[in-house]
PDBQT receptor file of N, H, CA, C and O in Angstrom, charges set to zero:
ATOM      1  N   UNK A   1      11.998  -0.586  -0.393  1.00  0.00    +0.000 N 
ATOM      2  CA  UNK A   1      13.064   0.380  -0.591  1.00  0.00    +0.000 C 
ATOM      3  C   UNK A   1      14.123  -0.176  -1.545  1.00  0.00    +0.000 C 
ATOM      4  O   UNK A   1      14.943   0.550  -2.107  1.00  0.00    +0.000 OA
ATOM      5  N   UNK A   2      14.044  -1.852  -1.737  1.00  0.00    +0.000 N 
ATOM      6  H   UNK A   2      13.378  -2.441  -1.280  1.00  0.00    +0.000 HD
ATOM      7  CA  UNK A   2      15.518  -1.793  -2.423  1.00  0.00    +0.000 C 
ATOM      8  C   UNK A   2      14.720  -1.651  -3.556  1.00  0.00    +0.000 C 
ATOM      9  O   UNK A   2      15.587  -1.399  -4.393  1.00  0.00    +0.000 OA
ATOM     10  N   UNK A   3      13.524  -1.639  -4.231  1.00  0.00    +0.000 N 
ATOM     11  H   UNK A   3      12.820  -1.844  -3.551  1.00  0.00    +0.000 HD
ATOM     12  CA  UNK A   3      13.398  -1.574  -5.316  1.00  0.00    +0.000 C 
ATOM     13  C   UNK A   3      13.566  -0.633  -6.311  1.00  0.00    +0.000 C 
ATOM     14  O   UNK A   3      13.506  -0.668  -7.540  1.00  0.00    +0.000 OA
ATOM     15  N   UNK A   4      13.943   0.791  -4.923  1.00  0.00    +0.000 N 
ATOM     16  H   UNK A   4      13.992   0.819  -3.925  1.00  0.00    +0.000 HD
ATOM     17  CA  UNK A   4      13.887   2.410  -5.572  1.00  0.00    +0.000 C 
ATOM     18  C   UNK A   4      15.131   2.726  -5.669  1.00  0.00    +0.000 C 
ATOM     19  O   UNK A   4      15.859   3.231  -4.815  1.00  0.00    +0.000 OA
ATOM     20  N   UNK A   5      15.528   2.193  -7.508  1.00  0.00    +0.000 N 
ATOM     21  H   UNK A   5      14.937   1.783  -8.202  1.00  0.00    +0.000 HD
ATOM     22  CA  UNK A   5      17.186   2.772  -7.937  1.00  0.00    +0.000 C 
ATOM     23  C   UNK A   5      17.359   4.170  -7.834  1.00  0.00    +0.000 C 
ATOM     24  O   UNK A   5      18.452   4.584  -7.447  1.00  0.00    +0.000 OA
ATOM     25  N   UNK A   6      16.154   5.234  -8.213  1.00  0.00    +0.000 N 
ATOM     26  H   UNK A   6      15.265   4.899  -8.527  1.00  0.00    +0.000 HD
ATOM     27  CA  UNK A   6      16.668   6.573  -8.228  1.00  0.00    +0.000 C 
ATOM     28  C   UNK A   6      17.061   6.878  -6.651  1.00  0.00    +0.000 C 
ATOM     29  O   UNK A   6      16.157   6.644  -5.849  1.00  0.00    +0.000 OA
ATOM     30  N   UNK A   7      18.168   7.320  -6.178  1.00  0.00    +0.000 N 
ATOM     31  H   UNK A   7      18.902   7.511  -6.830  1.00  0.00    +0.000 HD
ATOM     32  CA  UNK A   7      18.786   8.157  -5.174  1.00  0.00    +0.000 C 
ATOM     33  C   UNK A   7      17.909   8.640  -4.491  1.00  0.00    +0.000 C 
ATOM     34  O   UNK A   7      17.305   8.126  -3.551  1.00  0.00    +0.000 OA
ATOM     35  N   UNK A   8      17.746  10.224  -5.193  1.00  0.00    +0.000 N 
ATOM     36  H   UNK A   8      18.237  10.642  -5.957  1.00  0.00    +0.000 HD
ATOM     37  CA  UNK A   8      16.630  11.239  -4.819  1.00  0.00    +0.000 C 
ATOM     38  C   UNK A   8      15.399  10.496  -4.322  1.00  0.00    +0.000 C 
ATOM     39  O   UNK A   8      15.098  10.430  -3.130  1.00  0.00    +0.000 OA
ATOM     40  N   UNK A   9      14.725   9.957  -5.287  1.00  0.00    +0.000 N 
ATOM     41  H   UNK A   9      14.969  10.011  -6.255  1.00  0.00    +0.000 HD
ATOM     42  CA  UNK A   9      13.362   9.042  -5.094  1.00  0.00    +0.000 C 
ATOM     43  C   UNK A   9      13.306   8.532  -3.525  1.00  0.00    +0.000 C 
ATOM     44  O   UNK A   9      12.527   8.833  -2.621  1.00  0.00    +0.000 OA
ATOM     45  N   UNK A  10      14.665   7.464  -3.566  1.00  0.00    +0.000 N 
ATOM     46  H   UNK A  10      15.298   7.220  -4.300  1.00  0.00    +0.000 HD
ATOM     47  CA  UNK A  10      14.842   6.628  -2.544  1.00  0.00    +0.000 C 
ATOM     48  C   UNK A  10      14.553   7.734  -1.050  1.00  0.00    +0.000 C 
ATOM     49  O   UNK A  10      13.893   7.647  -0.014  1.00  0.00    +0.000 OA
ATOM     50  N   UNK A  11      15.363   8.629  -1.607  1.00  0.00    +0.000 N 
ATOM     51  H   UNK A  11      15.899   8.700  -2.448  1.00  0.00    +0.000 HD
ATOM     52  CA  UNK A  11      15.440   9.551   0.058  1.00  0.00    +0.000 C 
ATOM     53  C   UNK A  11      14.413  10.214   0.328  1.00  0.00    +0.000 C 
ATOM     54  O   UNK A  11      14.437  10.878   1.365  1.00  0.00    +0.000 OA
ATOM     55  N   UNK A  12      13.233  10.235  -0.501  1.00  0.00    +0.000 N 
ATOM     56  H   UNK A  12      13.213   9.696  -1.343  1.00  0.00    +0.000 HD
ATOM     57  CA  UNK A  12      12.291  11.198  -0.490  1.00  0.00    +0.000 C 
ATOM     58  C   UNK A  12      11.225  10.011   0.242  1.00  0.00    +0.000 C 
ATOM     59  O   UNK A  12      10.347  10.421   1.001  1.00  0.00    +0.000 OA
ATOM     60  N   UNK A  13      11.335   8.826   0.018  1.00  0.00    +0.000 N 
ATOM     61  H   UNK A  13      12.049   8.493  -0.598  1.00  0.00    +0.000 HD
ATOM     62  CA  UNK A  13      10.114   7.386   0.011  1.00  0.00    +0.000 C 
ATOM     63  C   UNK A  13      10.959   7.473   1.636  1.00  0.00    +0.000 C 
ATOM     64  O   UNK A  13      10.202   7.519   2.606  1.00  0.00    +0.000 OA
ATOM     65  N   UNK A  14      12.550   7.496   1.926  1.00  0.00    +0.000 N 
ATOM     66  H   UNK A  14      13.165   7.459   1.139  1.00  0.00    +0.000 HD
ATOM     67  CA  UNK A  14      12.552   7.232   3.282  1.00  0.00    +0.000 C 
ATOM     68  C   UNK A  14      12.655   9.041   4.687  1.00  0.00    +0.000 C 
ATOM     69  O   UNK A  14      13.214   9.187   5.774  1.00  0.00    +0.000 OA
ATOM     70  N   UNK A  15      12.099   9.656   4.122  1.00  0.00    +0.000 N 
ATOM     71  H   UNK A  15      11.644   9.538   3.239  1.00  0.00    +0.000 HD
ATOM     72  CA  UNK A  15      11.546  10.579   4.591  1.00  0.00    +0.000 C 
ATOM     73  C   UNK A  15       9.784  10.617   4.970  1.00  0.00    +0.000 C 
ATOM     74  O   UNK A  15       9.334  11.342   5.856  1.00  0.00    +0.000 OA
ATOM     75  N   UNK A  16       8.953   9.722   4.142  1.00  0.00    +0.000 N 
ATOM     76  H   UNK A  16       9.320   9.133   3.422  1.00  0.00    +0.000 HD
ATOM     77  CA  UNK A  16       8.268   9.403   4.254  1.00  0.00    +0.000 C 
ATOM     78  C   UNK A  16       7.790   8.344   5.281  1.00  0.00    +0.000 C 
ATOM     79  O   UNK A  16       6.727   8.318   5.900  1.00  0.00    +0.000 OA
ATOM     80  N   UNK A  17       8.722   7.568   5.310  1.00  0.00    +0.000 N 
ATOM     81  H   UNK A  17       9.586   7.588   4.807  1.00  0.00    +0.000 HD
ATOM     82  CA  UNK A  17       8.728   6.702   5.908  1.00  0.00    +0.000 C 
ATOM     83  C   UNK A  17       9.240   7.073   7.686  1.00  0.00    +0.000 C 
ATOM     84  O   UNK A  17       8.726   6.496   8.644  1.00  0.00    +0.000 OA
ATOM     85  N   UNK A  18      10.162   7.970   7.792  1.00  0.00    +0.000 N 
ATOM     86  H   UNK A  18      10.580   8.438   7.014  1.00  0.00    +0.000 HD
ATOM     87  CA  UNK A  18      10.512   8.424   8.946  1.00  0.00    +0.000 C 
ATOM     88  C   UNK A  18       9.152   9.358   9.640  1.00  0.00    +0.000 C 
ATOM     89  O   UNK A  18       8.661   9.095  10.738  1.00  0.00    +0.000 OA
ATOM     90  N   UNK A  19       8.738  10.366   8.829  1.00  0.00    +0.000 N 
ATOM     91  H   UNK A  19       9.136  10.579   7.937  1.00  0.00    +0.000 HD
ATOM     92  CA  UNK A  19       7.458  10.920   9.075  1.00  0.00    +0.000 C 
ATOM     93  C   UNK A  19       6.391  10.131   9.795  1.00  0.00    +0.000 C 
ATOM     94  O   UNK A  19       5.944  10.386  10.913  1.00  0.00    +0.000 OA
ATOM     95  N   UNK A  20       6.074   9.220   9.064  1.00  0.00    +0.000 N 
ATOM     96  H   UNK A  20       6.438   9.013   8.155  1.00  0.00    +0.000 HD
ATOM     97  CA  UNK A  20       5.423   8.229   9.621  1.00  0.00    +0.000 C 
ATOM     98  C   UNK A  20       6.014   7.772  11.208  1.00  0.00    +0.000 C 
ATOM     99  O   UNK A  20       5.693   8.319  12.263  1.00  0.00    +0.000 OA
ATOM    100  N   UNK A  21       6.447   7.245  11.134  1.00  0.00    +0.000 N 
ATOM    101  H   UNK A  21       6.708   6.800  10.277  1.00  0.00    +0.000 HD
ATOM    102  CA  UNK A  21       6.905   6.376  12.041  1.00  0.00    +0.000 C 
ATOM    103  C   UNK A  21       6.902   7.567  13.356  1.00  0.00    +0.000 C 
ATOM    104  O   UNK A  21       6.261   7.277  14.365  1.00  0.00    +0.000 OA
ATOM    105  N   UNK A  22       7.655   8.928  13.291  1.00  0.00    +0.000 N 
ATOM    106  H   UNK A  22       8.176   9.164  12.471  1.00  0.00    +0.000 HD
ATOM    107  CA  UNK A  22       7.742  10.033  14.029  1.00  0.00    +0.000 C 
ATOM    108  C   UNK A  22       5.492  10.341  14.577  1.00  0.00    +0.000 C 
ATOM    109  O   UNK A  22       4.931  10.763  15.588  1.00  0.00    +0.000 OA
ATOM    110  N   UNK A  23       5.031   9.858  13.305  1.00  0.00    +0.000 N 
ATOM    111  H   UNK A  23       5.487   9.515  12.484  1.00  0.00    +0.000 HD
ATOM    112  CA  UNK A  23       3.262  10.663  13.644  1.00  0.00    +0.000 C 
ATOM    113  C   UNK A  23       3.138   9.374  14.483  1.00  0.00    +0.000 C 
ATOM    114  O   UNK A  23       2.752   9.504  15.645  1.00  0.00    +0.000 OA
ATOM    115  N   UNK A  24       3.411   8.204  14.036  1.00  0.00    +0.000 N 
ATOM    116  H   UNK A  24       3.724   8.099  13.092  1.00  0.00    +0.000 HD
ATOM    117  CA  UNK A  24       2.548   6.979  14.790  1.00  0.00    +0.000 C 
ATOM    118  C   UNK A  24       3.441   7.097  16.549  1.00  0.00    +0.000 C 
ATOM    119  O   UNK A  24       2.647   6.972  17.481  1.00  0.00    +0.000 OA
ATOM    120  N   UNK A  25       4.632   7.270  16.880  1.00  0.00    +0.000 N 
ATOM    121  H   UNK A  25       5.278   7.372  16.122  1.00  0.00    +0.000 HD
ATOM    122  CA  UNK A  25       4.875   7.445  18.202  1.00  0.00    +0.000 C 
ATOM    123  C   UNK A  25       4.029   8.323  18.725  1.00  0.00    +0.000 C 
ATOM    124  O   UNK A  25       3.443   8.077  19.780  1.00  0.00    +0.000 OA
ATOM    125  N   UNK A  26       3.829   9.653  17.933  1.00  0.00    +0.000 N 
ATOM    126  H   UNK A  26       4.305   9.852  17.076  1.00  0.00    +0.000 HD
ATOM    127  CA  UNK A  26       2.796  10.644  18.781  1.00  0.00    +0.000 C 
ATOM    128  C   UNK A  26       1.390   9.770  19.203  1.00  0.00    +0.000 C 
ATOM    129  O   UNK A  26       0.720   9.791  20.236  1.00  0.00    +0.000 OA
ATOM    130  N   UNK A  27       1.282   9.192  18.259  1.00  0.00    +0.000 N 
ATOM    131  H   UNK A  27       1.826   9.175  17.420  1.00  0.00    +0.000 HD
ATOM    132  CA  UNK A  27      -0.207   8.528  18.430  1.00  0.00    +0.000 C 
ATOM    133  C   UNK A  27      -0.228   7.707  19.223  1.00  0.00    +0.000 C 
ATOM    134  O   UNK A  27      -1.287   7.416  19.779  1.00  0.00    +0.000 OA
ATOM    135  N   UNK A  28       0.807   7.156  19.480  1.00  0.00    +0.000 N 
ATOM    136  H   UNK A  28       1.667   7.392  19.028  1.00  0.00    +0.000 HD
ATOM    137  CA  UNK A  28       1.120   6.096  20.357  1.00  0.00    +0.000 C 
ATOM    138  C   UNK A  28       0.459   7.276  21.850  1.00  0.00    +0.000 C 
ATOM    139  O   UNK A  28      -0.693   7.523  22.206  1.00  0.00    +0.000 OA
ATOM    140  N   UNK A  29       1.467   7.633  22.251  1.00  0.00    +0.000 N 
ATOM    141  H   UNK A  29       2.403   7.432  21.961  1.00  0.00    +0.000 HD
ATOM    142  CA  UNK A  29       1.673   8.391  23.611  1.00  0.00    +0.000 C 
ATOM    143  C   UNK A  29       0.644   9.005  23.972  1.00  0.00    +0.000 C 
ATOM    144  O   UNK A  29       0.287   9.021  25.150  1.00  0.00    +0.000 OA
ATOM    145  N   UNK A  30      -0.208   9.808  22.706  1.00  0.00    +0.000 N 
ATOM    146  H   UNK A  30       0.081   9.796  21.749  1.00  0.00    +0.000 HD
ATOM    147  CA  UNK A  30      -1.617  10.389  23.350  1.00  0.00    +0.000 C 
ATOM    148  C   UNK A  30      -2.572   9.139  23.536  1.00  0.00    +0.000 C 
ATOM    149  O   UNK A  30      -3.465   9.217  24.380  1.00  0.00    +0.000 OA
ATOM    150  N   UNK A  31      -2.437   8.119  22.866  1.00  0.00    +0.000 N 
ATOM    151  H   UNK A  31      -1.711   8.056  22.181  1.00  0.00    +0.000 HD
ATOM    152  CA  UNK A  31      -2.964   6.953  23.422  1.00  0.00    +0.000 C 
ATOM    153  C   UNK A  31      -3.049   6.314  24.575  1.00  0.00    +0.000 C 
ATOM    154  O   UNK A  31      -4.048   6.050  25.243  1.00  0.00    +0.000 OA
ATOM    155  N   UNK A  32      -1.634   6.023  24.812  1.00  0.00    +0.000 N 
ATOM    156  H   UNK A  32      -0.822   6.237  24.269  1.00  0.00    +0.000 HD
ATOM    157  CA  UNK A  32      -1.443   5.821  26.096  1.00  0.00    +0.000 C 
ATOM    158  C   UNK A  32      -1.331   6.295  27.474  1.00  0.00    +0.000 C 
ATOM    159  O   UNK A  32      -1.495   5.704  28.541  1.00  0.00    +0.000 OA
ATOM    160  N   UNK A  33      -0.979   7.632  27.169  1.00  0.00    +0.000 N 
ATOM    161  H   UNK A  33      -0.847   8.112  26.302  1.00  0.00    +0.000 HD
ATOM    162  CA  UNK A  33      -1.517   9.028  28.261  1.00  0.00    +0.000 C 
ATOM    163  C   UNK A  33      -2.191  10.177  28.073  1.00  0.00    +0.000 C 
ATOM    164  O   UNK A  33      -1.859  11.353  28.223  1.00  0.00    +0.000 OA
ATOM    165  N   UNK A  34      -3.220   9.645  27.712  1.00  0.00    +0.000 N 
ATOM    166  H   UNK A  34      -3.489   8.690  27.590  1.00  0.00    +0.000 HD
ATOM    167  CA  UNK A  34      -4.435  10.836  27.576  1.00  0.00    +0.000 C 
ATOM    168  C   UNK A  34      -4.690  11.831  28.222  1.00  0.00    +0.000 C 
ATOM    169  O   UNK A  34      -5.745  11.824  28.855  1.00  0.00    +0.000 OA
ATOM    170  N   UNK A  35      -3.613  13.293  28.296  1.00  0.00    +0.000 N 
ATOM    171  H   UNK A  35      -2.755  13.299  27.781  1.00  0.00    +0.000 HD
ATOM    172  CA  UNK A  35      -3.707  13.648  29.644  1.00  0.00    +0.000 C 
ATOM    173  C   UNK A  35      -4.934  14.792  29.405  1.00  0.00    +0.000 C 
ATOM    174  O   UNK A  35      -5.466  15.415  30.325  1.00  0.00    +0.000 OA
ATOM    175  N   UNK A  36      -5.258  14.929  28.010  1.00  0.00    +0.000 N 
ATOM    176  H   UNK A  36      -4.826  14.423  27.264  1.00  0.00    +0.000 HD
ATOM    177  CA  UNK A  36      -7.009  15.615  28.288  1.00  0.00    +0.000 C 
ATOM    178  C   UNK A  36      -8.381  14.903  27.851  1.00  0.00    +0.000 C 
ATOM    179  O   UNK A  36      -9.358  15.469  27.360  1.00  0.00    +0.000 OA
ATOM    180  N   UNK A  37      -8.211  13.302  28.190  1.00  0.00    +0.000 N 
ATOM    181  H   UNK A  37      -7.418  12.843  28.589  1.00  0.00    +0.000 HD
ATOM    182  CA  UNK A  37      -8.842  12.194  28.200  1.00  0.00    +0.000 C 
ATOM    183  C   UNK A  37      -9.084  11.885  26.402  1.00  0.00    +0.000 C 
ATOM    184  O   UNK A  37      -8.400  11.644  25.407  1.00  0.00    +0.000 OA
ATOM    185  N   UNK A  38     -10.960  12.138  26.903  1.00  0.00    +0.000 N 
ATOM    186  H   UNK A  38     -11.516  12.334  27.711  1.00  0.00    +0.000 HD
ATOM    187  CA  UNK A  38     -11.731  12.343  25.263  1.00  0.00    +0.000 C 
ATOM    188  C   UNK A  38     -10.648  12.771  24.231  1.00  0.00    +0.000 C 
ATOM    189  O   UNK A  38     -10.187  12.185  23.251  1.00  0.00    +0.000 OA
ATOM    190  N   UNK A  39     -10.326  14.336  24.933  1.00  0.00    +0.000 N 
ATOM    191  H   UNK A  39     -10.700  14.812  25.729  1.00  0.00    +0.000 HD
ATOM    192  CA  UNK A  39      -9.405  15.021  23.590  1.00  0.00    +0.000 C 
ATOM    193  C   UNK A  39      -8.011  14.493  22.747  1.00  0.00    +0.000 C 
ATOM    194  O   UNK A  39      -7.670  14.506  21.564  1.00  0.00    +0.000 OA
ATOM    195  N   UNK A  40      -7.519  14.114  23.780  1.00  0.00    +0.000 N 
ATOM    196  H   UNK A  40      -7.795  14.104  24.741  1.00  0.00    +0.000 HD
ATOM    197  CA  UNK A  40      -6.348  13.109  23.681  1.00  0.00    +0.000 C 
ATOM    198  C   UNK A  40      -6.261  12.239  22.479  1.00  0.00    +0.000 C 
ATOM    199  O   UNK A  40      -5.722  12.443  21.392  1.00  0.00    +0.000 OA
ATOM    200  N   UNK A  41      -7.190  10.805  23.126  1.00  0.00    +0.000 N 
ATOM    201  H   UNK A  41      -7.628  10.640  24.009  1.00  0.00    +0.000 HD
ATOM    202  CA  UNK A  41      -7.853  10.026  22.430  1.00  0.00    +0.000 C 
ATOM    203  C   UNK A  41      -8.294  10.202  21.043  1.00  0.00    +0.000 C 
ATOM    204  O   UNK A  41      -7.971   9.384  20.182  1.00  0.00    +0.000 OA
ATOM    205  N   UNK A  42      -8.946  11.129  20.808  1.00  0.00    +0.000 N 
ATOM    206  H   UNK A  42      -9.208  11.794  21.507  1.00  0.00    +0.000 HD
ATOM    207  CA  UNK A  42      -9.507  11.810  19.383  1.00  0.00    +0.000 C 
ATOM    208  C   UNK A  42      -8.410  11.931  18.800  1.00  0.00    +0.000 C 
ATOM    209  O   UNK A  42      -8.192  11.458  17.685  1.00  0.00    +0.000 OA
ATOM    210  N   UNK A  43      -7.206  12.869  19.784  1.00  0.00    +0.000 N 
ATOM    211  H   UNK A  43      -7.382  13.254  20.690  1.00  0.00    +0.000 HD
ATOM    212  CA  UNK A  43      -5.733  13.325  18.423  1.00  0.00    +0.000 C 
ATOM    213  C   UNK A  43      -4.887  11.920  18.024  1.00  0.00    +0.000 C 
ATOM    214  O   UNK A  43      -4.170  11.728  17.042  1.00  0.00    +0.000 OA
ATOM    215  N   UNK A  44      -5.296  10.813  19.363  1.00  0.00    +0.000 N 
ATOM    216  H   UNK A  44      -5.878  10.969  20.161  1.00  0.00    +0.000 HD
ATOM    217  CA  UNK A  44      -4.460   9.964  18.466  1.00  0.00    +0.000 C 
ATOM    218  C   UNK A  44      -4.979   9.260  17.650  1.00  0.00    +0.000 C 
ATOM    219  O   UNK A  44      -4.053   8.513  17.334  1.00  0.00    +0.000 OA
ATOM    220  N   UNK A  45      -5.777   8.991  17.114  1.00  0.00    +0.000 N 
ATOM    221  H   UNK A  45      -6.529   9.598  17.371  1.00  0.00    +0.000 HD
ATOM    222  CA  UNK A  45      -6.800   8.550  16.324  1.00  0.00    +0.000 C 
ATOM    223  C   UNK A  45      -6.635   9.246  14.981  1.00  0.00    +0.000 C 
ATOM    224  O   UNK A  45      -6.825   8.606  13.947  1.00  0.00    +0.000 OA
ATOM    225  N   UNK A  46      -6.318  10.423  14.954  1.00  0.00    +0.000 N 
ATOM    226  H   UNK A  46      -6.163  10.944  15.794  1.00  0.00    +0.000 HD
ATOM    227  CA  UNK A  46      -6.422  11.374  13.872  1.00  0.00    +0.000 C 
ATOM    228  C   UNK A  46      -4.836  11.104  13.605  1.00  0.00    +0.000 C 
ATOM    229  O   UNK A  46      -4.508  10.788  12.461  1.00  0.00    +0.000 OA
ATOM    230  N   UNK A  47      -4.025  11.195  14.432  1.00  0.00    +0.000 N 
ATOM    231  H   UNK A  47      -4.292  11.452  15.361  1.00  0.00    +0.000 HD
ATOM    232  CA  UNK A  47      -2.424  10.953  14.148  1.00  0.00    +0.000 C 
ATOM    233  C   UNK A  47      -1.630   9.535  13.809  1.00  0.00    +0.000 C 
ATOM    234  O   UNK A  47      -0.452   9.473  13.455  1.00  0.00    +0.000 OA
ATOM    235  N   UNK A  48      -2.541   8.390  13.995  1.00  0.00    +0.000 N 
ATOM    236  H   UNK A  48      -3.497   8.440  14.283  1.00  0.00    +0.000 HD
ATOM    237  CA  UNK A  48      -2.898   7.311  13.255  1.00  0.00    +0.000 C 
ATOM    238  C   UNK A  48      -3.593   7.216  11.474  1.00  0.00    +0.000 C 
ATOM    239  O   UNK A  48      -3.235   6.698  10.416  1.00  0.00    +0.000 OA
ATOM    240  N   UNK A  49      -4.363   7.769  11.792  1.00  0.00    +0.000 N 
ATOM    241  H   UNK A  49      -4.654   8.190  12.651  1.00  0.00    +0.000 HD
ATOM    242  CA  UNK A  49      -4.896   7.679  10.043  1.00  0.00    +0.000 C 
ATOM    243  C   UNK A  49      -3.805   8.964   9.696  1.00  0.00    +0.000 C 
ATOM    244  O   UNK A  49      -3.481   8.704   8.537  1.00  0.00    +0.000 OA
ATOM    245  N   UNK A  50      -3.271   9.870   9.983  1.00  0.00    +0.000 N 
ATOM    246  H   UNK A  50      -3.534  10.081  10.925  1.00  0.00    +0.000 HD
ATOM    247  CA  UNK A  50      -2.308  11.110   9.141  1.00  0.00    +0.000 C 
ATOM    248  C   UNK A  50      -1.089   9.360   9.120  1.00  0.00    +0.000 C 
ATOM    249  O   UNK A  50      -1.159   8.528   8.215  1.00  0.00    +0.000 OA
ATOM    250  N   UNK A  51      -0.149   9.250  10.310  1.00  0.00    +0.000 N 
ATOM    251  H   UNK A  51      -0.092   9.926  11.045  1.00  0.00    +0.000 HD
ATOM    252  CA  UNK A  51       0.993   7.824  10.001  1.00  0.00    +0.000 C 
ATOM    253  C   UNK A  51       0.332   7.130   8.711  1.00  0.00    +0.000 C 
ATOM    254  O   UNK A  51       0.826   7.461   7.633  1.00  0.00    +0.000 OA
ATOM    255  N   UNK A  52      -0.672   6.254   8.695  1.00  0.00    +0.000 N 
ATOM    256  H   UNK A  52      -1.072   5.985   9.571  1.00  0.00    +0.000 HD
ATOM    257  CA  UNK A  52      -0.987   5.672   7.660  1.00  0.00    +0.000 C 
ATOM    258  C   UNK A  52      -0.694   6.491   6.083  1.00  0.00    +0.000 C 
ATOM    259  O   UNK A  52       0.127   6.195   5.214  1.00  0.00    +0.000 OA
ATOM    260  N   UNK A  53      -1.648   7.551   6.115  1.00  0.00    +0.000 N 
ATOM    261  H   UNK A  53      -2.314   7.792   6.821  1.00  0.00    +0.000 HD
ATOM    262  CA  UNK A  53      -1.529   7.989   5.352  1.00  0.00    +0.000 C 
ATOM    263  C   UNK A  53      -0.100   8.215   4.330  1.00  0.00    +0.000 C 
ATOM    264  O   UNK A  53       0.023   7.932   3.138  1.00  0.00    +0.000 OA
ATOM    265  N   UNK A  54       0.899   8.827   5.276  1.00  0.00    +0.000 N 
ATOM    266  H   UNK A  54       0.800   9.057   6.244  1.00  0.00    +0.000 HD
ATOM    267  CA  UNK A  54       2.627   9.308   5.126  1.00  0.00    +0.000 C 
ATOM    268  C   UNK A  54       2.795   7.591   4.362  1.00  0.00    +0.000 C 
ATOM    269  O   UNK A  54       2.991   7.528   3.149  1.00  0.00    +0.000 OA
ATOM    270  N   UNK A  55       2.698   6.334   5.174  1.00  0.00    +0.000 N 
ATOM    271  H   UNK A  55       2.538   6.386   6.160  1.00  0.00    +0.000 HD
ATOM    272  CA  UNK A  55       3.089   5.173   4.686  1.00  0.00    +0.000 C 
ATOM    273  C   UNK A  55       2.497   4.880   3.748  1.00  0.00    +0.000 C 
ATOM    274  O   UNK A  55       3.318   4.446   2.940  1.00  0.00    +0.000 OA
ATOM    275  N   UNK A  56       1.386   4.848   3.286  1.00  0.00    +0.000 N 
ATOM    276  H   UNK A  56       0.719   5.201   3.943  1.00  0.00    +0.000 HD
ATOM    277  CA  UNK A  56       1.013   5.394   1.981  1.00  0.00    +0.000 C 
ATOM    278  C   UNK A  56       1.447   5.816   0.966  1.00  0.00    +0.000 C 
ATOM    279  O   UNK A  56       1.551   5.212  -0.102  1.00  0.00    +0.000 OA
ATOM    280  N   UNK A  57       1.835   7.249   1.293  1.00  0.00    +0.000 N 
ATOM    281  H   UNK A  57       1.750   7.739   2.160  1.00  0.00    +0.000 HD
ATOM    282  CA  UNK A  57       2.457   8.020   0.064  1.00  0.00    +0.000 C 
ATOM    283  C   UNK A  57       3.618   7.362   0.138  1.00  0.00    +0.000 C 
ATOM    284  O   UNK A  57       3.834   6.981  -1.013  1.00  0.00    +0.000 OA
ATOM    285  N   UNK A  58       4.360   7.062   0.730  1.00  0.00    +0.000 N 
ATOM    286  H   UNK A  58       4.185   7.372   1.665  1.00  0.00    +0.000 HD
ATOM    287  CA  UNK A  58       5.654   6.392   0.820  1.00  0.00    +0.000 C 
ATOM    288  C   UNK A  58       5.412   4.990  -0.221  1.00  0.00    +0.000 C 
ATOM    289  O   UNK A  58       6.446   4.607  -0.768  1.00  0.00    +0.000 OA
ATOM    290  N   UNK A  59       4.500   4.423  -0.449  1.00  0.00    +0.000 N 
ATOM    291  H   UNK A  59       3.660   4.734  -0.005  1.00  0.00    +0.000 HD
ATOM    292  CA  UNK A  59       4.483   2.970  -1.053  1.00  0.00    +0.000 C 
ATOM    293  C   UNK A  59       4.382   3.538  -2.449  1.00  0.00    +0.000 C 
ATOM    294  O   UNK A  59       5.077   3.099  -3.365  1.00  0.00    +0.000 OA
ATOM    295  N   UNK A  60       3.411   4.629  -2.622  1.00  0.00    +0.000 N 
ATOM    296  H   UNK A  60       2.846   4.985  -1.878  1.00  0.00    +0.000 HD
ATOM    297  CA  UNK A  60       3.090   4.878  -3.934  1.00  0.00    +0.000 C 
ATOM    298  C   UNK A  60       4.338   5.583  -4.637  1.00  0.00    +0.000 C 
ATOM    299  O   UNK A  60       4.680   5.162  -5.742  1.00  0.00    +0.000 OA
ATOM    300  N   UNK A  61       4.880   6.409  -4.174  1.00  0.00    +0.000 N 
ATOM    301  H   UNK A  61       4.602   6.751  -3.276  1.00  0.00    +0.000 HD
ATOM    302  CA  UNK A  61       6.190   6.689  -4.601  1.00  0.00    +0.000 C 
ATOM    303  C   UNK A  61       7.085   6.161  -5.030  1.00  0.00    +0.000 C 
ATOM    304  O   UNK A  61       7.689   6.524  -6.040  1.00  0.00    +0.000 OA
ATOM    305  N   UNK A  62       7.386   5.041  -4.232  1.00  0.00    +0.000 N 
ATOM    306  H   UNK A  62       6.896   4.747  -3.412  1.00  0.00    +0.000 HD
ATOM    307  CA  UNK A  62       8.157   3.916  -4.612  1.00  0.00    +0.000 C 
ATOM    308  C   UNK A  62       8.019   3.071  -5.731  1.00  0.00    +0.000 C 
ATOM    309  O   UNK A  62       8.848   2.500  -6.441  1.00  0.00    +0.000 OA
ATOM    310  N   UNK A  63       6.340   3.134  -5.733  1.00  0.00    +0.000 N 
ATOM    311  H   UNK A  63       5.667   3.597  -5.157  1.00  0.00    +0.000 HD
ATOM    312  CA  UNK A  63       6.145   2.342  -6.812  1.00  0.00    +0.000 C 
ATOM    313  C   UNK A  63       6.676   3.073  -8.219  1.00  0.00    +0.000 C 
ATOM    314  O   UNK A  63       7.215   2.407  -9.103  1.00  0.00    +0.000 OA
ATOM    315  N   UNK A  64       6.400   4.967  -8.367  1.00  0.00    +0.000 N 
ATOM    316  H   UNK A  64       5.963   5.508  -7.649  1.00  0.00    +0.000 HD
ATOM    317  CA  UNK A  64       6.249   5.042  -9.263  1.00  0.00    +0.000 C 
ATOM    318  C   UNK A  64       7.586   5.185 -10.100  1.00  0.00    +0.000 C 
ATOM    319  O   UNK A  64       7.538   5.295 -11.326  1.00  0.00    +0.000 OA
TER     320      UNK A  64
């Protein structure tokens, strides 16, 4: 983040970054209380690779 002088840029890379962090708690919790077991399990799995993803776009942004 300190590397991103533009403003805008900056707030857009830490929106990204909040996103994230907001998908990976979900993923967390259906993880840890699976309350429709299998199904559960599956969404957090899927709400793990979507977090990644957000942190992702968040790096590439920054970069550009």
């Amino acid at each position: 983040m300190e590397a991103v002088a533009d403003k805008t840029k900056k707030g857009l890379v830490h929106t990204l970054i909040d996103e994230a962090k907001t998908v990976l708690q979900s993923a967390r919790h259906n993880h840890e209380k699976p309350a429709a077991g299998a199904y559960d399990h599956a969404r957090s799995l899927a709400k793990a690779d979507t977090a990644k993803a957000y942190a992702e776009a968040a790096v590439a942004l920054a970069k550009s």
